[in-house]
Backbone as XML, in Angstrom:
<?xml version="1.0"?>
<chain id="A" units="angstrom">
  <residue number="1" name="UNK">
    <atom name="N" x="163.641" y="127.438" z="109.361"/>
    <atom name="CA" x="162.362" y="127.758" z="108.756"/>
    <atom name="C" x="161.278" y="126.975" z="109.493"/>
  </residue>
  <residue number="2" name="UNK">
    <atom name="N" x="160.318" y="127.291" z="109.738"/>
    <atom name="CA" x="158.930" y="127.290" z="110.322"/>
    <atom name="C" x="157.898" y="127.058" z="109.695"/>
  </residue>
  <residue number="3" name="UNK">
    <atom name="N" x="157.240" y="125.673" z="109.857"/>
    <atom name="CA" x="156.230" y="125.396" z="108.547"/>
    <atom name="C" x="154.864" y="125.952" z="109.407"/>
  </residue>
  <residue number="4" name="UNK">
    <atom name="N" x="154.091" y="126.647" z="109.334"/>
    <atom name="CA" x="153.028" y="127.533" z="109.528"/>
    <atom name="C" x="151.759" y="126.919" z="109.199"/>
  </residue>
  <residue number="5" name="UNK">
    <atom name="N" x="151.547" y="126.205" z="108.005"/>
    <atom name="CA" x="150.744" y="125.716" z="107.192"/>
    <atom name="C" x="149.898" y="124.668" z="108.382"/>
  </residue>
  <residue number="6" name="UNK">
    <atom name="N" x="148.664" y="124.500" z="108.421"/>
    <atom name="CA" x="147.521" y="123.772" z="108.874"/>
    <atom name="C" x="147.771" y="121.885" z="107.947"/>
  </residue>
  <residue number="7" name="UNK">
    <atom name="N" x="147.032" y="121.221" z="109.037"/>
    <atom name="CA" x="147.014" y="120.272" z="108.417"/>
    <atom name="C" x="146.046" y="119.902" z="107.102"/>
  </residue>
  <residue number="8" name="UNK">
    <atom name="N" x="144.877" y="121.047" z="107.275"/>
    <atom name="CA" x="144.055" y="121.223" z="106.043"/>
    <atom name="C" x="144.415" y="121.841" z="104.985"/>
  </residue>
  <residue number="9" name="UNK">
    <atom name="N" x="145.373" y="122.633" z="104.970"/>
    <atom name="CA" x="146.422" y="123.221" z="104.110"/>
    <atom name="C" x="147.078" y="122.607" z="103.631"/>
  </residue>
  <residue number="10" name="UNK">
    <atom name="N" x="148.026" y="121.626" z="104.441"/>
    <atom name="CA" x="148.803" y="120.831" z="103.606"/>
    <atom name="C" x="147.859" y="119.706" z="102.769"/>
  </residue>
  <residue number="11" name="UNK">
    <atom name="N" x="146.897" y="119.337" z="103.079"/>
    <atom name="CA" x="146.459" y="118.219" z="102.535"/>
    <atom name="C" x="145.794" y="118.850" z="101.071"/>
  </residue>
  <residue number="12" name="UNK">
    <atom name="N" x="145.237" y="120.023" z="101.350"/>
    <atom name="CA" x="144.745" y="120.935" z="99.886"/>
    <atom name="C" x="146.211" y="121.139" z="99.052"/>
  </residue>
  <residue number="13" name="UNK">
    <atom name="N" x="147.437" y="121.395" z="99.635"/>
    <atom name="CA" x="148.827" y="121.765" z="99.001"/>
    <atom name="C" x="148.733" y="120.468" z="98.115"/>
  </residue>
  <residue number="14" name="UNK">
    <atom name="N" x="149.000" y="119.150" z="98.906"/>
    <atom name="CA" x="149.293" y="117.936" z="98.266"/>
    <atom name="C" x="148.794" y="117.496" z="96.767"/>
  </residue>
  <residue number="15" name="UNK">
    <atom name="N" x="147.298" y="118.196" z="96.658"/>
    <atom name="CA" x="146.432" y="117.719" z="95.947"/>
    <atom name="C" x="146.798" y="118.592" z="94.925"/>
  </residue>
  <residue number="16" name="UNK">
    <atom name="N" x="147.112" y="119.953" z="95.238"/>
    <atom name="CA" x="147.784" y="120.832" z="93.851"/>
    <atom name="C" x="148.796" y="120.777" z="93.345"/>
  </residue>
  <residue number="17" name="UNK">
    <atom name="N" x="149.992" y="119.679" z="94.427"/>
    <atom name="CA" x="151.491" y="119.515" z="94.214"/>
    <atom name="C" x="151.490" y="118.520" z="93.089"/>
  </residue>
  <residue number="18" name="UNK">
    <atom name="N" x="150.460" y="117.272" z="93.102"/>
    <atom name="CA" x="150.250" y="116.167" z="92.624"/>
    <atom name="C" x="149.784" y="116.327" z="91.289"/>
  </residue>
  <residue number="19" name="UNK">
    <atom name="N" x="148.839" y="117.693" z="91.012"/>
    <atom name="CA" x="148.354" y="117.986" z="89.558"/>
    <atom name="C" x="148.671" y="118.530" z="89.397"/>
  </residue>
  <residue number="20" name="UNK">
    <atom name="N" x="149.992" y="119.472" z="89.572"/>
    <atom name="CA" x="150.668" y="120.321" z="89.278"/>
    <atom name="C" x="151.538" y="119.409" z="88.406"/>
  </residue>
  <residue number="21" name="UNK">
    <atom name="N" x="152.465" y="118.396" z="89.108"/>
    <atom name="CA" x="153.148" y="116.880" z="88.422"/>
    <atom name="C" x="152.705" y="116.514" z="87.427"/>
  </residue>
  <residue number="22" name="UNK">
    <atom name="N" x="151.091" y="116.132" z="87.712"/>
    <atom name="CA" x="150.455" y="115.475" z="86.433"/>
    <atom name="C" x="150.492" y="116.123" z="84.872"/>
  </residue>
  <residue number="23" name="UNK">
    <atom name="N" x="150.432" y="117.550" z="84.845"/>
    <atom name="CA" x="150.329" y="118.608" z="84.188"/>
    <atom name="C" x="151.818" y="118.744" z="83.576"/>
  </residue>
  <residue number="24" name="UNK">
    <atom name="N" x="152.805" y="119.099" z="84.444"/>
    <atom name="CA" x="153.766" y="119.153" z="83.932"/>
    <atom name="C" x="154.607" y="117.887" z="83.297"/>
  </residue>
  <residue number="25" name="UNK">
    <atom name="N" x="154.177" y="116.670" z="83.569"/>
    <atom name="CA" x="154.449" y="115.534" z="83.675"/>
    <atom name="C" x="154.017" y="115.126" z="81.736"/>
  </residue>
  <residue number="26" name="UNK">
    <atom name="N" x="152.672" y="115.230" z="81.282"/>
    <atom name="CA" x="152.254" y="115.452" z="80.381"/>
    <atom name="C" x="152.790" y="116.306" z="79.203"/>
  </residue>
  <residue number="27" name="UNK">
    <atom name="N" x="152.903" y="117.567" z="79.467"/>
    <atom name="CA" x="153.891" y="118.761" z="78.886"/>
    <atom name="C" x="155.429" y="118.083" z="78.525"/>
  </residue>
  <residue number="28" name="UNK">
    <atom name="N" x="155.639" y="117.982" z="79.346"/>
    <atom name="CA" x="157.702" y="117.583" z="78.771"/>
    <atom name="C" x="157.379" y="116.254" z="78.542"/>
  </residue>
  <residue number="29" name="UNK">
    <atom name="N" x="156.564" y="114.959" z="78.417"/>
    <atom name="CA" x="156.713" y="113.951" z="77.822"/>
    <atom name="C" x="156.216" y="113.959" z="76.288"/>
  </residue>
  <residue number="30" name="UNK">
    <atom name="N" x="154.738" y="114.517" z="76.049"/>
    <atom name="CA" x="154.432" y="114.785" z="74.908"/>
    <atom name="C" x="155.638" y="116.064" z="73.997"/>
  </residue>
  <residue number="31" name="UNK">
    <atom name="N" x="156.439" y="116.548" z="74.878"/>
    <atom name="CA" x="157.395" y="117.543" z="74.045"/>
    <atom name="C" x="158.795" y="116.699" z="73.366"/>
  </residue>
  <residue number="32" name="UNK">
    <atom name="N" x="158.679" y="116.093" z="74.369"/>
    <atom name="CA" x="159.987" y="114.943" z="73.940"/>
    <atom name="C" x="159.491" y="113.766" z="73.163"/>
  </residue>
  <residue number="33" name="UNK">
    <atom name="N" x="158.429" y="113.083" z="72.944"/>
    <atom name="CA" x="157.728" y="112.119" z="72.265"/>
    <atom name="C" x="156.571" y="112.580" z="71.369"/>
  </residue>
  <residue number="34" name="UNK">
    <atom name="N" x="156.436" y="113.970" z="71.728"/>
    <atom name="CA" x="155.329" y="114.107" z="70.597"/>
    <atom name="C" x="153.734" y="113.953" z="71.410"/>
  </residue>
  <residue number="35" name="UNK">
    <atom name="N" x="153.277" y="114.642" z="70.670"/>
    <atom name="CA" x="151.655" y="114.478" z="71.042"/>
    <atom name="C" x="150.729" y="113.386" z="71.400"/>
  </residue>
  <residue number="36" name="UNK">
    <atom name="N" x="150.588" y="113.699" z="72.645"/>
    <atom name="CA" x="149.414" y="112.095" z="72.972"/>
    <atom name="C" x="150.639" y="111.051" z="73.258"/>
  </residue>
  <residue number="37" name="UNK">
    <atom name="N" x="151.640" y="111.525" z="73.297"/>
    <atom name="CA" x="152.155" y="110.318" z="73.756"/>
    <atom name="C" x="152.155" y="110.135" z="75.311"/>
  </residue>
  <residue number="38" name="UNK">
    <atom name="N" x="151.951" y="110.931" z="75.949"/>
    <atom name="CA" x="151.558" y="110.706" z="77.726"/>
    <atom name="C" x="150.729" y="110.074" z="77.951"/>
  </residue>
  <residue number="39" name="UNK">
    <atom name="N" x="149.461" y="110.393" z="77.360"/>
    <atom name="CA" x="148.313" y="109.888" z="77.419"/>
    <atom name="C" x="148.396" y="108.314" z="77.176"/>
  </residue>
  <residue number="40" name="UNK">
    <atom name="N" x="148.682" y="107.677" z="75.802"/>
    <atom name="CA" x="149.328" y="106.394" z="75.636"/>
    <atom name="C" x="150.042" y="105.662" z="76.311"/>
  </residue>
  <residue number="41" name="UNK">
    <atom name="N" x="150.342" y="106.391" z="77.339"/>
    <atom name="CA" x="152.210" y="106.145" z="78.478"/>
    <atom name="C" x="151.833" y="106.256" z="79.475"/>
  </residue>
  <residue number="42" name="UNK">
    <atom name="N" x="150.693" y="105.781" z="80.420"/>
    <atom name="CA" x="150.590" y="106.287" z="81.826"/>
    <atom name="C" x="151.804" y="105.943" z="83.177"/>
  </residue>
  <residue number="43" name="UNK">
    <atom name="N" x="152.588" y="104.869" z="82.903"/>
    <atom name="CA" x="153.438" y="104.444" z="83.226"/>
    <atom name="C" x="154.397" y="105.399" z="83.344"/>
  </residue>
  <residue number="44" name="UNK">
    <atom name="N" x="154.484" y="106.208" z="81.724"/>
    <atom name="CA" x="155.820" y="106.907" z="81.904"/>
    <atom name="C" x="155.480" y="107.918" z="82.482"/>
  </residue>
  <residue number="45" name="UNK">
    <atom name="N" x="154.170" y="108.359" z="82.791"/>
    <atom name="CA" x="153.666" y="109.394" z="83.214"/>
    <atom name="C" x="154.195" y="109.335" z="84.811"/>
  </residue>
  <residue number="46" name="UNK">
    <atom name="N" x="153.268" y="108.137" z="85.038"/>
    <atom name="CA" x="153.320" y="107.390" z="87.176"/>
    <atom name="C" x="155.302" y="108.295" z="86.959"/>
  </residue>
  <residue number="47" name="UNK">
    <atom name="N" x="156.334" y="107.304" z="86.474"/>
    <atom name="CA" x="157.333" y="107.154" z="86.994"/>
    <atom name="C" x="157.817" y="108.976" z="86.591"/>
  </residue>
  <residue number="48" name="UNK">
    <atom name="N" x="157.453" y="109.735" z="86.061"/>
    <atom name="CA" x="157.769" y="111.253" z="85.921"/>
    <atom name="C" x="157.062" y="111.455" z="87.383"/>
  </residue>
  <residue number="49" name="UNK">
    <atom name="N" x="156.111" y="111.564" z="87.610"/>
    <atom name="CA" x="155.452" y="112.135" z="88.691"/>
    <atom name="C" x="156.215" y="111.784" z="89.862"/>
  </residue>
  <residue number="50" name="UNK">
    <atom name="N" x="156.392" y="110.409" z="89.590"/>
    <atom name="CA" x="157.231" y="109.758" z="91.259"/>
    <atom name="C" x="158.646" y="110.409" z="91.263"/>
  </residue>
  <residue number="51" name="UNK">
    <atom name="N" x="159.921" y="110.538" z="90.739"/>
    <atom name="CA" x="160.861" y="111.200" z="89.983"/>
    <atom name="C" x="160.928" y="112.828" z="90.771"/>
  </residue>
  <residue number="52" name="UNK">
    <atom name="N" x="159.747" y="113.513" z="90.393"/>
    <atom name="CA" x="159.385" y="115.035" z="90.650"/>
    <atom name="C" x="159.442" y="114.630" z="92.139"/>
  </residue>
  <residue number="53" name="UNK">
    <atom name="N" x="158.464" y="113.916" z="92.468"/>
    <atom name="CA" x="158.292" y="113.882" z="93.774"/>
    <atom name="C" x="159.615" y="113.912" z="94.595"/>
  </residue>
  <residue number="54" name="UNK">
    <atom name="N" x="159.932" y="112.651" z="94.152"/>
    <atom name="CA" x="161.339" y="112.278" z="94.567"/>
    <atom name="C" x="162.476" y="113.600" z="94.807"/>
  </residue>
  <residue number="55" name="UNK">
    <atom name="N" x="162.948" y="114.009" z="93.782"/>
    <atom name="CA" x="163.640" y="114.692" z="93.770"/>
    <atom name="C" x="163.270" y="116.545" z="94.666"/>
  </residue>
  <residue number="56" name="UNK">
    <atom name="N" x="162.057" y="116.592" z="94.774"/>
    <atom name="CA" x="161.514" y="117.399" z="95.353"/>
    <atom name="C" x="161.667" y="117.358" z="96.695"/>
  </residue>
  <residue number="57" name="UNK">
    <atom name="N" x="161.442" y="116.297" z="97.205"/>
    <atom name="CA" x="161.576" y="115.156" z="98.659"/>
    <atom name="C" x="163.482" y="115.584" z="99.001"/>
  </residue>
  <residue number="58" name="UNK">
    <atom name="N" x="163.977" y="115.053" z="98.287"/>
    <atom name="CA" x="165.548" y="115.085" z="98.858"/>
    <atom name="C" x="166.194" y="116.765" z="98.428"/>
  </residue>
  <residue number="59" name="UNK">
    <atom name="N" x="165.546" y="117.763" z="97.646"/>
    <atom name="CA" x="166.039" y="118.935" z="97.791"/>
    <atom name="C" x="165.719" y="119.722" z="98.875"/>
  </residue>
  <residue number="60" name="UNK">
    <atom name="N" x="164.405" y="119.374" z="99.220"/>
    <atom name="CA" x="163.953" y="119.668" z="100.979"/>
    <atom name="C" x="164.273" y="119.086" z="101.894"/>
  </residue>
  <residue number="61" name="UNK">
    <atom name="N" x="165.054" y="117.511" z="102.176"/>
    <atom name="CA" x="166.004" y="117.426" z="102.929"/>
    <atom name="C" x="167.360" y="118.169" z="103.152"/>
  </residue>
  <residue number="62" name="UNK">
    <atom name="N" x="167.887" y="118.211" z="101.469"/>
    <atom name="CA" x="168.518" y="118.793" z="101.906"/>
    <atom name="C" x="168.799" y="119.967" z="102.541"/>
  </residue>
  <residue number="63" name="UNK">
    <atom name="N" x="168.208" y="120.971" z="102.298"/>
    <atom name="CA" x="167.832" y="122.463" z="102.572"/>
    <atom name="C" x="167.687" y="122.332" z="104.211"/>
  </residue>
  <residue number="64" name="UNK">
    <atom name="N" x="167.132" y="121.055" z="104.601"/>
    <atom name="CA" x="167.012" y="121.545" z="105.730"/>
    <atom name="C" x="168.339" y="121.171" z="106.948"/>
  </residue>
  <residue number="65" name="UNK">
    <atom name="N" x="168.754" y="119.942" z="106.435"/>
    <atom name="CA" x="170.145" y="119.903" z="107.058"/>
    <atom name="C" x="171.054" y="120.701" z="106.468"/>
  </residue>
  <residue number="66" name="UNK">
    <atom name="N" x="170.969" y="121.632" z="105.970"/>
    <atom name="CA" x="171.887" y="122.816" z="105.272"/>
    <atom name="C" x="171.866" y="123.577" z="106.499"/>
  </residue>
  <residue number="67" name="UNK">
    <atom name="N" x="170.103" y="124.005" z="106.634"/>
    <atom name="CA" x="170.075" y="124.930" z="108.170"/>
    <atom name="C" x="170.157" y="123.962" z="109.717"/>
  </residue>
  <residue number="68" name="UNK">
    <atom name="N" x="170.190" y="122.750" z="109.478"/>
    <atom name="CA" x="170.225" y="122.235" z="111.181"/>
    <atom name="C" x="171.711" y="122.374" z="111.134"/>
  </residue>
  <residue number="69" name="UNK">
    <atom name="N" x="172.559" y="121.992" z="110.318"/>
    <atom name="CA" x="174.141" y="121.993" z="109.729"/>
    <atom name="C" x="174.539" y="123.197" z="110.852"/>
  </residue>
  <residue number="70" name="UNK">
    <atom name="N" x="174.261" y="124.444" z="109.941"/>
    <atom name="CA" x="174.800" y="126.405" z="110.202"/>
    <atom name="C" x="174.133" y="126.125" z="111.560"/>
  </residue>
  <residue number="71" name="UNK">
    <atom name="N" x="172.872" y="125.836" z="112.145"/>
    <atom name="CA" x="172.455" y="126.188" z="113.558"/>
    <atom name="C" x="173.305" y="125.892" z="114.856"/>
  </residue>
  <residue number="72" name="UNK">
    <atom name="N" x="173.727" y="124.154" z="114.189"/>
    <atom name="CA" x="174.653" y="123.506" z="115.235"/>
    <atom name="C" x="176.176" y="124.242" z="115.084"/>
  </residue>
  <residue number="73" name="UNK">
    <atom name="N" x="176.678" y="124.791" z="113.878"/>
    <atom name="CA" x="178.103" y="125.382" z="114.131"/>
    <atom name="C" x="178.121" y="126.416" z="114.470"/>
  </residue>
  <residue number="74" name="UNK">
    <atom name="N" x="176.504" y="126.969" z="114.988"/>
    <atom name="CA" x="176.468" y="128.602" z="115.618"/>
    <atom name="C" x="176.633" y="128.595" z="116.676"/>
  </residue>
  <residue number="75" name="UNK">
    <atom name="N" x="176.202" y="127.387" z="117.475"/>
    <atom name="CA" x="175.931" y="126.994" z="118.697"/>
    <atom name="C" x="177.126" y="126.483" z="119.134"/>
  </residue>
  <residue number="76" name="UNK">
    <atom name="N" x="178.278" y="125.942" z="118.345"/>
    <atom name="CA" x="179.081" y="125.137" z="118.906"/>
    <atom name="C" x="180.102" y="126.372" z="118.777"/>
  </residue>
  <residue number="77" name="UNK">
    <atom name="N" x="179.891" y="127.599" z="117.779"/>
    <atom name="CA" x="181.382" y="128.624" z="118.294"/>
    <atom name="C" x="180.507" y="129.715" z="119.069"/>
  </residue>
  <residue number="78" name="UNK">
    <atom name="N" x="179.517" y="129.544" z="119.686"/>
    <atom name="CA" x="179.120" y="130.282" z="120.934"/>
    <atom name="C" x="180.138" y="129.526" z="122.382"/>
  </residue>
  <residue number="79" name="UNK">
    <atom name="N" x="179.521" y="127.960" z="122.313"/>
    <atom name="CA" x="179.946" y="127.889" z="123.251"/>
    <atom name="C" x="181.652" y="127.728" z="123.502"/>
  </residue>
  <residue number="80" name="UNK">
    <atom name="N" x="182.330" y="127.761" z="122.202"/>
    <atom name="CA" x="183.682" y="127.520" z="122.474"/>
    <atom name="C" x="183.899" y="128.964" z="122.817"/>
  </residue>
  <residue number="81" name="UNK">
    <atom name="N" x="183.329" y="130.253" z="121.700"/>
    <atom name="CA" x="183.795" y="131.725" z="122.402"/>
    <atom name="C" x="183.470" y="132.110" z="124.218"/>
  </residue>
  <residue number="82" name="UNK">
    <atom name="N" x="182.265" y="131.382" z="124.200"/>
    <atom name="CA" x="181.976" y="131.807" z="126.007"/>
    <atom name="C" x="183.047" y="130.585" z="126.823"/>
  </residue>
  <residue number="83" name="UNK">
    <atom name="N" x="184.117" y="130.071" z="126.301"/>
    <atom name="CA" x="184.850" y="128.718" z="127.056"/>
    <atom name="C" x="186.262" y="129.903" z="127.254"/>
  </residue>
  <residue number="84" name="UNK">
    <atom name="N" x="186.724" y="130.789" z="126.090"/>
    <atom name="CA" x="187.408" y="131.422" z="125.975"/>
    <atom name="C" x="187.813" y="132.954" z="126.735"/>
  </residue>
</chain>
């Protein structure tokens, strides 16, 4: 995969990825604690947001050594079929 996206793009992405977090971050804490409790909790808020991030971060690693993974064993039974 081929990231396409501008560096002004990504930096506008970041800023919607981040309040996108904040938003959802708010939503499932006040659902699990009740109302206003995010707001009261910025802490628990920070460590939800970092968390998302996080886990967002290492599912796009992984994904991508999933495809460098398949590229290199395409490449390596090319060259064993052209050895053959």
């Amino acid at each position: 995969m081929t990231i396409t996206a501008t560096y002004d793009a990504l930096v506008r992405q970041a800023s919607d990825t981040a309040a996108k977090y904040l938003w959802e971050a708010q939503e499932q804490i006040d659902k699990v604690f009740g109302k206003g409790y995010a707001a009261k909790n910025p802490e628990l808020v920070s460590a939800f947001i970092k968390v998302a991030g996080q886990d967002f971060n290492t599912a796009c690693l992984a994904v991508a050594v999933q495809e460098a993974s398949g590229k290199i064993e395409s490449a390596l039974h090319a060259i064993a079929d052209s050895n053959n």
